[in-house]
C-alpha positions in Angstrom: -16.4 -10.7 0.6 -13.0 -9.6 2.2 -13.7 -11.6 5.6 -11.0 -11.1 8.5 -12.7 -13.4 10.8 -15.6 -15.6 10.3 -17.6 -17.2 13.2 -20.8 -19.9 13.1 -24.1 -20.1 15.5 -23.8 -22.8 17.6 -27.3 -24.0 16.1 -25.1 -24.3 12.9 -27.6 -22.0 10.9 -25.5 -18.6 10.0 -22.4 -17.7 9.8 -21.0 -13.8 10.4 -18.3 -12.5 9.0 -15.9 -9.0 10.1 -13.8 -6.9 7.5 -11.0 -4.9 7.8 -13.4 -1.8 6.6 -15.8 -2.6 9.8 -18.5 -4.1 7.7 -20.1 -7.6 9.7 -22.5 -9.1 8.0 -24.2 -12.3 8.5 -25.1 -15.0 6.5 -27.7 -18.2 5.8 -25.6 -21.0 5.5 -28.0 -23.1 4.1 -29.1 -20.8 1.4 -25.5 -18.1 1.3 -27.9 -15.2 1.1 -27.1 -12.3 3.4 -29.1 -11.3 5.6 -28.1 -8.4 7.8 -25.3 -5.9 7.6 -24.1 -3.3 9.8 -21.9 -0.7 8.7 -19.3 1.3 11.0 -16.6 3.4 11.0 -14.0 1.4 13.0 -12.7 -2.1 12.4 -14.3 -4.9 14.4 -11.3 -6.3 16.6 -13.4 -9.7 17.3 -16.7 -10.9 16.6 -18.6 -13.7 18.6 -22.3 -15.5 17.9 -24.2 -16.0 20.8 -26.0 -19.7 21.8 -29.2 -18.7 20.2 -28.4 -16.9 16.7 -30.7 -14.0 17.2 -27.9 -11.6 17.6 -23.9 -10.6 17.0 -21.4 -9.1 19.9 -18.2 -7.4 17.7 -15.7 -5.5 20.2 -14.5 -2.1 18.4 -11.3 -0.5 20.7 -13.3 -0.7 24.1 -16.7 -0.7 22.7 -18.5 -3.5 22.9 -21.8 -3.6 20.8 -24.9 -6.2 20.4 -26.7 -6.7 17.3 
């Protein structure tokens, strides 16, 4: 893993992690199995959980996308 930022759930359940090759993938803490990954052609300026876990906001240049 070549993580450039890392951020938790607030429920403290998975983890996502951002790459300078604008991979974010996100993780099970419990078990540190992946379980999603998305795949793009621009690096992910900033990454953020939100309060329920379900999904990922990454901001690419002035794109921002929800996983």
């Amino acid at each position: 893993m070549d993580a450039m930022e890392i951020t938790c759930s607030t429920n403290g359940s998975l983890f996502t992690t951002s790459s300078a090759k604008g991979v974010i993938q996100m993780w099970d803490i419990y078990i540190c199995a992946l379980i999603y990954q998305v795949i793009a052609a621009f690096q992910t300026s900033e990454i953020a959980p939100p309060p329920d876990g379900r999904r990922v906001y990454d901001i690419r240049g002035p794109i921002i996308n929800i996983w």
